[in-house]
Phi, psi and omega in degrees: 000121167275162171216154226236113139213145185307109143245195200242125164290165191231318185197146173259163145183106157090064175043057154219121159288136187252121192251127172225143176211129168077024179079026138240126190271143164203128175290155148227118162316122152253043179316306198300290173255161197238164167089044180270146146240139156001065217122005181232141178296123145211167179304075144344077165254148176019027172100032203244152147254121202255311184220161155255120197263172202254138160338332180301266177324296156348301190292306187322289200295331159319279178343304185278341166277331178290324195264017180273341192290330277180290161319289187133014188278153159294144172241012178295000000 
């Protein structure tokens, strides 16, 4: 299963974004899409920002992975 997760860029520089959610850091390409700034949620996969979500949705899909983790489900 692949998985998709929303974090927040903090900082660009030469279209790779330093993206962080819950106090984990990760770069991402934003080869993929145009217009990310600074403050906006987009979809991490495999070291990509794949898509940009509006804070809501971010917040939804967070929501919903914390509490499968907070279960004890594999998200693997």
């Amino acid at each position: 299963m692949c998985l998709g997760v929303p974090m927040e860029v903090k900082t660009i520089e030469n279209d790779v974004a330093m993206c962080e959610i819950d106090g984990v850091k990760r770069e991402a390409s934003l080869m993929m899409l145009d217009g990310v700034e600074v403050g906006d949620f987009v979809l991490i996969h495999a070291g990509f920002a794949i898509e940009k979500l509006d804070p809501g949705e971010a917040e939804e899909t967070l929501k919903a992975l914390r509490a499968a983790l907070d279960a004890g489900l594999s998200v693997e």
